[in-house]
N, CA, C and O atoms as a GROMACS GRO file, in nm:
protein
  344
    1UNK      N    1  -4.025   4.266 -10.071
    1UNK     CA    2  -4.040   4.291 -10.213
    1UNK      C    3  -4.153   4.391 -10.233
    1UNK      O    4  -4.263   4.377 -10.181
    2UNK      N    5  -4.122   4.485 -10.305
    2UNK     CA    6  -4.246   4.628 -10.374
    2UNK      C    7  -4.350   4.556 -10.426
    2UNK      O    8  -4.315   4.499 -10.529
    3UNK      N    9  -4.453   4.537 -10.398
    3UNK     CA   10  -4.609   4.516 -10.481
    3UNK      C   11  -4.607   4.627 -10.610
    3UNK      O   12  -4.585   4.747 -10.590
    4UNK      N   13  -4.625   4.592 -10.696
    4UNK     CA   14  -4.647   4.703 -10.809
    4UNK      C   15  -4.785   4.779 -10.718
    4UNK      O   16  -4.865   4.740 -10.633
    5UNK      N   17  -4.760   4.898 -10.785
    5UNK     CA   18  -4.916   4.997 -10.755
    5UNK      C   19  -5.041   4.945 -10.835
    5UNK      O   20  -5.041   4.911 -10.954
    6UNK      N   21  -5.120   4.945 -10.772
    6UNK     CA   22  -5.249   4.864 -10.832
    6UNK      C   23  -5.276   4.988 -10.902
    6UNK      O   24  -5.277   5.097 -10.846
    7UNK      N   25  -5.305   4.963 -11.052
    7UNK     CA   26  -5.379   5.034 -11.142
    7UNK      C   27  -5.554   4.994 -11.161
    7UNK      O   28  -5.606   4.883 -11.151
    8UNK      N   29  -5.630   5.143 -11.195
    8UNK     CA   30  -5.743   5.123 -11.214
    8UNK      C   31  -5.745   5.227 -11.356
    8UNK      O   32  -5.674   5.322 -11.390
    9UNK      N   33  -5.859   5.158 -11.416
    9UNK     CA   34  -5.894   5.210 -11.513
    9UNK      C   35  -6.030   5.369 -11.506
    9UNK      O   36  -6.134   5.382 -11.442
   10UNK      N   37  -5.962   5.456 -11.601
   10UNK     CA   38  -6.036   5.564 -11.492
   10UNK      C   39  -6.109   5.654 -11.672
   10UNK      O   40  -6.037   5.713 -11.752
   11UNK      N   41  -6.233   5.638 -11.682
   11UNK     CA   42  -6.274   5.683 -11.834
   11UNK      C   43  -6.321   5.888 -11.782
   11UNK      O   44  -6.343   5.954 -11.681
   12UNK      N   45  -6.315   5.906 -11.916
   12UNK     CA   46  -6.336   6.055 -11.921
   12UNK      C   47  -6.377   6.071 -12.044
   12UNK      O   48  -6.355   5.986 -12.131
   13UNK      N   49  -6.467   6.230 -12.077
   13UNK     CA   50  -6.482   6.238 -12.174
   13UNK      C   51  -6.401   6.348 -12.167
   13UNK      O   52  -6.363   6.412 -12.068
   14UNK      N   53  -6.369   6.369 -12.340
   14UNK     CA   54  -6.308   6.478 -12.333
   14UNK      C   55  -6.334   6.458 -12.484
   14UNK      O   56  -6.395   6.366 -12.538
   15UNK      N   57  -6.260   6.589 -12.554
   15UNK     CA   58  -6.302   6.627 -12.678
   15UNK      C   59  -6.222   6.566 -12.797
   15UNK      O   60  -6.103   6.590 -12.815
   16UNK      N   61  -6.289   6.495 -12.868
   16UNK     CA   62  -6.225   6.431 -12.965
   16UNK      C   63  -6.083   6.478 -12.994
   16UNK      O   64  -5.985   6.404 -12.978
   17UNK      N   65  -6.074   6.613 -13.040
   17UNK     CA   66  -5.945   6.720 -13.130
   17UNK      C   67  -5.863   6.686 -13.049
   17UNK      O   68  -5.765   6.629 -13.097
   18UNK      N   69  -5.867   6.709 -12.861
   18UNK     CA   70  -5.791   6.680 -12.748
   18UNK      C   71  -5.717   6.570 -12.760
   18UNK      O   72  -5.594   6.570 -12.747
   19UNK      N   73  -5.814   6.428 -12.795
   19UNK     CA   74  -5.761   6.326 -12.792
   19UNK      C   75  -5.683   6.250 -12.901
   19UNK      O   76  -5.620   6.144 -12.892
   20UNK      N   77  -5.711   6.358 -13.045
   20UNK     CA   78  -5.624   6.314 -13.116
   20UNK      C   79  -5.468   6.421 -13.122
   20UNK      O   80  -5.361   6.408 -13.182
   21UNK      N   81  -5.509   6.502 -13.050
   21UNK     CA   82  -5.346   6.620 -13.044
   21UNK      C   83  -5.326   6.479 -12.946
   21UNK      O   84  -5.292   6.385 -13.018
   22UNK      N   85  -5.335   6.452 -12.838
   22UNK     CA   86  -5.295   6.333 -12.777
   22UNK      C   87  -5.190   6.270 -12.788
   22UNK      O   88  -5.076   6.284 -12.742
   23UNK      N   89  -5.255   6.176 -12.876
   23UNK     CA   90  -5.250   6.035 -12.952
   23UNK      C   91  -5.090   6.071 -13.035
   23UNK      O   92  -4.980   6.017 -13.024
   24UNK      N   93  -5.155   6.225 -13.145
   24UNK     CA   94  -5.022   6.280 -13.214
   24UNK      C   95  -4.905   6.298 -13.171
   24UNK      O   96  -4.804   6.260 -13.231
   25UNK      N   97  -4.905   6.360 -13.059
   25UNK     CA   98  -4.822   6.375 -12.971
   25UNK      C   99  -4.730   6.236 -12.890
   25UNK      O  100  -4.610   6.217 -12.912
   26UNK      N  101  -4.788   6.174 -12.824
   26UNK     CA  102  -4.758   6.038 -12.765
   26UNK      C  103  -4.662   5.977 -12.892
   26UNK      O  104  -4.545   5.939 -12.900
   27UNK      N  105  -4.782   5.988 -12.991
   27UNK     CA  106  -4.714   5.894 -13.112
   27UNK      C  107  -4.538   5.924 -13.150
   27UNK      O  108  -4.446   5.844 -13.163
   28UNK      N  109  -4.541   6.067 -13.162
   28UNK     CA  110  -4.461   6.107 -13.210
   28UNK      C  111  -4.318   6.125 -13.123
   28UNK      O  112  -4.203   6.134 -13.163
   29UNK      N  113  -4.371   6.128 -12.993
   29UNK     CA  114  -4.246   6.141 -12.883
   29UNK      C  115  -4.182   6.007 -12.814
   29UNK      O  116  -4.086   6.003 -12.737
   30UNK      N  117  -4.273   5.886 -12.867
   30UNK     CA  118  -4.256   5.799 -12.871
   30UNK      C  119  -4.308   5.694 -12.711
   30UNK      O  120  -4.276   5.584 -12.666
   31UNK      N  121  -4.425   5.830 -12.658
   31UNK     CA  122  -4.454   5.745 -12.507
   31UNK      C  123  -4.584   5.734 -12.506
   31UNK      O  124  -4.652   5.815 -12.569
   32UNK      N  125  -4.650   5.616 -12.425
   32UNK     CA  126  -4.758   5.598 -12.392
   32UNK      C  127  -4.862   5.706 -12.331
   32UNK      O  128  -4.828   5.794 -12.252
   33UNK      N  129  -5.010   5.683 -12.386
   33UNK     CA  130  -5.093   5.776 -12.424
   33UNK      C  131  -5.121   5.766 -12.205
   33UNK      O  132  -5.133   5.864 -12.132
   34UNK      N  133  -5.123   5.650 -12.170
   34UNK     CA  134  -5.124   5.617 -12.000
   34UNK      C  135  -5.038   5.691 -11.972
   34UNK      O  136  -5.073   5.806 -11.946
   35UNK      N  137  -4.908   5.660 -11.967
   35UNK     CA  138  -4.775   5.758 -11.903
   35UNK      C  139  -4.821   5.878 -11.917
   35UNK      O  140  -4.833   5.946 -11.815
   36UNK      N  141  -4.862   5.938 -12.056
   36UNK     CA  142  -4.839   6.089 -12.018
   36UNK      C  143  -4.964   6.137 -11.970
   36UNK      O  144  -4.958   6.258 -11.949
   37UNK      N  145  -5.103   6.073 -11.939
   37UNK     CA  146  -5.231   6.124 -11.827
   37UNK      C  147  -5.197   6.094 -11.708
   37UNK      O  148  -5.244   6.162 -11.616
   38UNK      N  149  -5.133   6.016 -11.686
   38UNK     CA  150  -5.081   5.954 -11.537
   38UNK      C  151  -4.970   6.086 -11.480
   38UNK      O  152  -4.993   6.152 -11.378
   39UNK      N  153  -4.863   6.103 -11.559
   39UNK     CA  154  -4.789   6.201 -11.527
   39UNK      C  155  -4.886   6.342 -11.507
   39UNK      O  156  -4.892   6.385 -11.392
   40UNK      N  157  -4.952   6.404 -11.598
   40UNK     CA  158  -5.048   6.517 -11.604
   40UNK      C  159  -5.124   6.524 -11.487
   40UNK      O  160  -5.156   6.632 -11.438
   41UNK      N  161  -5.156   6.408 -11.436
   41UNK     CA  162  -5.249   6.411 -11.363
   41UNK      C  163  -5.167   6.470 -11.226
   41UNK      O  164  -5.196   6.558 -11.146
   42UNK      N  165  -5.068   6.394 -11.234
   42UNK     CA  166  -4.968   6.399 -11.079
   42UNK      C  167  -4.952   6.552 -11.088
   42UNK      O  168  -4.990   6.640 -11.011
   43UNK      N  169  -4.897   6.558 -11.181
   43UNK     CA  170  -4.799   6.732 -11.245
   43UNK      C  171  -4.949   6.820 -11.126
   43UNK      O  172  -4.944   6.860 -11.010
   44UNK      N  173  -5.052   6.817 -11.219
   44UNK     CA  174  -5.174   6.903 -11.153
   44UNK      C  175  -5.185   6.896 -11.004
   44UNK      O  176  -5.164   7.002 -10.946
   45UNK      N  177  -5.200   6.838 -10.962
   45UNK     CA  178  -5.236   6.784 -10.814
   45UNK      C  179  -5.120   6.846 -10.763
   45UNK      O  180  -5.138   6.945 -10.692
   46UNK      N  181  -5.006   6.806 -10.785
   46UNK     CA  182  -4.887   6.885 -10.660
   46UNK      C  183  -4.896   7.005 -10.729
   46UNK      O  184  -4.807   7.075 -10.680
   47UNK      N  185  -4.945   7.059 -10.803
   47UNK     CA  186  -4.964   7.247 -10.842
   47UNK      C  187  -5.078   7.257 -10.762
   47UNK      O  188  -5.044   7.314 -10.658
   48UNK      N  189  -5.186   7.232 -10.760
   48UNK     CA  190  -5.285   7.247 -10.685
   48UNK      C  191  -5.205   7.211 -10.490
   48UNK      O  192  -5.165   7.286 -10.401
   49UNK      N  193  -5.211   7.144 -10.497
   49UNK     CA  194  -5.084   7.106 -10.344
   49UNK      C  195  -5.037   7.219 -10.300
   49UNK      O  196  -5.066   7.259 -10.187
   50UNK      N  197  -4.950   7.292 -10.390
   50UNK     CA  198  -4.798   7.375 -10.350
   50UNK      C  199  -4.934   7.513 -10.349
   50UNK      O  200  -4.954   7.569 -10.241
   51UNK      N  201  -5.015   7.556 -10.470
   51UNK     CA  202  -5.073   7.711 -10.444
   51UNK      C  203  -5.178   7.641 -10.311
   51UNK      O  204  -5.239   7.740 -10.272
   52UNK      N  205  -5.228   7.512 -10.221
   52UNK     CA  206  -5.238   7.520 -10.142
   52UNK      C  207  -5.183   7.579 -10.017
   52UNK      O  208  -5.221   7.668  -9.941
   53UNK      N  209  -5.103   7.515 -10.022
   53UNK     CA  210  -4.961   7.563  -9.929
   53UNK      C  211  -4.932   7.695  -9.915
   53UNK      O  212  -4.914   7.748  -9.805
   54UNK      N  213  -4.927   7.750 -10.017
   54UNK     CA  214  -4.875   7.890 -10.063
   54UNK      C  215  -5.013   7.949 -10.013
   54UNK      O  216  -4.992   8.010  -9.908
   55UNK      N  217  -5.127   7.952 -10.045
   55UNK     CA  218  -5.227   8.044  -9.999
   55UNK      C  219  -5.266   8.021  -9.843
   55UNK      O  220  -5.330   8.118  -9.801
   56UNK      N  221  -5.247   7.923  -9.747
   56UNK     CA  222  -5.229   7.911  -9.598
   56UNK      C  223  -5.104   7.963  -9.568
   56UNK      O  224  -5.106   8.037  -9.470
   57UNK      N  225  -4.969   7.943  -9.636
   57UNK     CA  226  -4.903   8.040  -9.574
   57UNK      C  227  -4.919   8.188  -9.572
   57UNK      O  228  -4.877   8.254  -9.477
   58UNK      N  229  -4.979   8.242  -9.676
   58UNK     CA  230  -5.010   8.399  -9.699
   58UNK      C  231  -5.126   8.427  -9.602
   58UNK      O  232  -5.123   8.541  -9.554
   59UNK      N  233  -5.234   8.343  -9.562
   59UNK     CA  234  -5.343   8.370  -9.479
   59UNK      C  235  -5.254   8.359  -9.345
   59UNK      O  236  -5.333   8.398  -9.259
   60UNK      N  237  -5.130   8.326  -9.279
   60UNK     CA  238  -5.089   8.341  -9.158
   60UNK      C  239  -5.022   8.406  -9.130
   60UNK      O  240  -5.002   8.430  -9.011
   61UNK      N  241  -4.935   8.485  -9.258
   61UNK     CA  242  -4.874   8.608  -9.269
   61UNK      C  243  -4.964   8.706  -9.213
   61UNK      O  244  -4.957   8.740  -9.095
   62UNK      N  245  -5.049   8.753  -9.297
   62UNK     CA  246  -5.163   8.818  -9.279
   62UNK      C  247  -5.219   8.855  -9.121
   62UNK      O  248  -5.239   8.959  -9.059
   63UNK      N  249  -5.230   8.725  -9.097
   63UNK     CA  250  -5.284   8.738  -8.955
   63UNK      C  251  -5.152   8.853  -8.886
   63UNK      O  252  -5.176   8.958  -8.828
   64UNK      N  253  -5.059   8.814  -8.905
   64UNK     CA  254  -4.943   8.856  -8.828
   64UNK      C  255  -4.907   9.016  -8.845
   64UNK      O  256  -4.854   9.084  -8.757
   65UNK      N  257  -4.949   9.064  -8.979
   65UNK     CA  258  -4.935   9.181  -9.081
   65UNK      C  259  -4.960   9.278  -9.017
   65UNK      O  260  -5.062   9.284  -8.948
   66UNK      N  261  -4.851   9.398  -9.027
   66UNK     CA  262  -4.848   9.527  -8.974
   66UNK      C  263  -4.826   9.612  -9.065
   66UNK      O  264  -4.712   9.578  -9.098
   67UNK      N  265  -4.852   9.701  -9.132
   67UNK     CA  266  -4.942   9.765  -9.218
   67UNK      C  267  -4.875   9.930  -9.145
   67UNK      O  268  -4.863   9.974  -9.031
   68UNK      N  269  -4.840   9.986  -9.298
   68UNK     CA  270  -4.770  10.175  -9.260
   68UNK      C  271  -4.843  10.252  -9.335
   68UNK      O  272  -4.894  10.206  -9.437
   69UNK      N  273  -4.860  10.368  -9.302
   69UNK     CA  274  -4.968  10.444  -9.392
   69UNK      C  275  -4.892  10.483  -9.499
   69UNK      O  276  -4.769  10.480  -9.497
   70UNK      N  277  -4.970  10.527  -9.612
   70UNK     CA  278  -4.900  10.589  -9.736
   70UNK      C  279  -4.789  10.696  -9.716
   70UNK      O  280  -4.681  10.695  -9.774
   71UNK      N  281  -4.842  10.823  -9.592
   71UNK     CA  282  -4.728  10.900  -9.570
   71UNK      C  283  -4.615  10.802  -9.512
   71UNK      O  284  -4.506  10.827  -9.563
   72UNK      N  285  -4.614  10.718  -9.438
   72UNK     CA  286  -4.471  10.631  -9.401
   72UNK      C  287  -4.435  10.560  -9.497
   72UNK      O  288  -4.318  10.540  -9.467
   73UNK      N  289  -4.456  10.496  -9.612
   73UNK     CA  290  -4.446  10.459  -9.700
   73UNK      C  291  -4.334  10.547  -9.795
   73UNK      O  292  -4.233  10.507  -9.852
   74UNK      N  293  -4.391  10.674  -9.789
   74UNK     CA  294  -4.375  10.761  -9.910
   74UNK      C  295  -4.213  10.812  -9.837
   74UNK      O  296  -4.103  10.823  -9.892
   75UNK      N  297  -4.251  10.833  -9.708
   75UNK     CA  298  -4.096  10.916  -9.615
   75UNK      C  299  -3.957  10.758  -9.643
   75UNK      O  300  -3.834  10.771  -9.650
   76UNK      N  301  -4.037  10.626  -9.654
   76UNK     CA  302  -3.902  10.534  -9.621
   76UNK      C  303  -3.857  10.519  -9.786
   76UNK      O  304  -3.747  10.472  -9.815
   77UNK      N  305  -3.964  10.569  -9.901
   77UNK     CA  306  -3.881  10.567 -10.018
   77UNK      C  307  -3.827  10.641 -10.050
   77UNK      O  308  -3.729  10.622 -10.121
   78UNK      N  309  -3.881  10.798  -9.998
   78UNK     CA  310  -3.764  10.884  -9.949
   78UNK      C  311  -3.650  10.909  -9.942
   78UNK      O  312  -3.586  10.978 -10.021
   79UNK      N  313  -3.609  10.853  -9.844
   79UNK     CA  314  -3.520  10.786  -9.778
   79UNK      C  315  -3.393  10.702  -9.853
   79UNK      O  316  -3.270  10.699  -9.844
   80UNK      N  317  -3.468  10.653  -9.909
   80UNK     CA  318  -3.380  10.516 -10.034
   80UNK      C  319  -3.393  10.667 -10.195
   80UNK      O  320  -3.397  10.627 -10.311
   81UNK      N  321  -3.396  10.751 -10.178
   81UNK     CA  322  -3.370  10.790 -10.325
   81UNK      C  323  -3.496  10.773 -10.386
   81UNK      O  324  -3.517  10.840 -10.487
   82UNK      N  325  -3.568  10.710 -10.352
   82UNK     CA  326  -3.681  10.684 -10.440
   82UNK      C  327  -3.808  10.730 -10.450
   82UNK      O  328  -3.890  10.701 -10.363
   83UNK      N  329  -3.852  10.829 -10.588
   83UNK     CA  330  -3.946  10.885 -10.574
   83UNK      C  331  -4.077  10.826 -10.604
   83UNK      O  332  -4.120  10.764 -10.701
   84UNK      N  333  -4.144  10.872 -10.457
   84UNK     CA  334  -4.276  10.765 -10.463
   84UNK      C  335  -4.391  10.809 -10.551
   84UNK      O  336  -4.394  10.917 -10.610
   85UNK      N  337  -4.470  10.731 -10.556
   85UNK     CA  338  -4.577  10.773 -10.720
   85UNK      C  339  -4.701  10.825 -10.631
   85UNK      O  340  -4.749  10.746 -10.549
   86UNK      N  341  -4.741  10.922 -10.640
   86UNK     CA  342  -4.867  10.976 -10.581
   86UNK      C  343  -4.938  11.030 -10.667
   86UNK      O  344  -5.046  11.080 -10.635
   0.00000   0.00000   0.00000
């Protein structure tokens, strides 16, 4: 059988106006003022997570990165029709 997740109570300050757009909001969409910091909170964290992810994968690219000078650059758009901006 699942144990519910142990909840803790977790205080913050934050700015009154914040907490009544809140409240307005919750009220009006009809969900708890908990549900939707609990969700926010998650939402943030796996964004913070994923541009983790995302900025170690770009630092191992990098490492790997081979790099053409502007004249090779300019000859392969060339190439494709495309006039390069100099």
């Amino acid at each position: 059988m699942l144990r519910a997740q142990e909840q803790l109570l977790l205080g913050a300050r934050i700015p009154s106006t914040l907490k009544e757009r809140l409240l307005k909001y919750c009220l009006s969409h009809g969900i708890k003022m908990n549900y939707f910091v609990t969700e926010a909170i998650k939402e943030k964290l796996q964004e913070i997570a994923e541009d983790n992810r995302l900025t170690a994968l770009a630092q191992e690219r990098l490492k790997k990165a081979e790099f053409i000078s502007q004249k090779e650059l300019n000859r392969y758009l060339l190439k494709r029709g495309i006039t390069p901006n100099v």
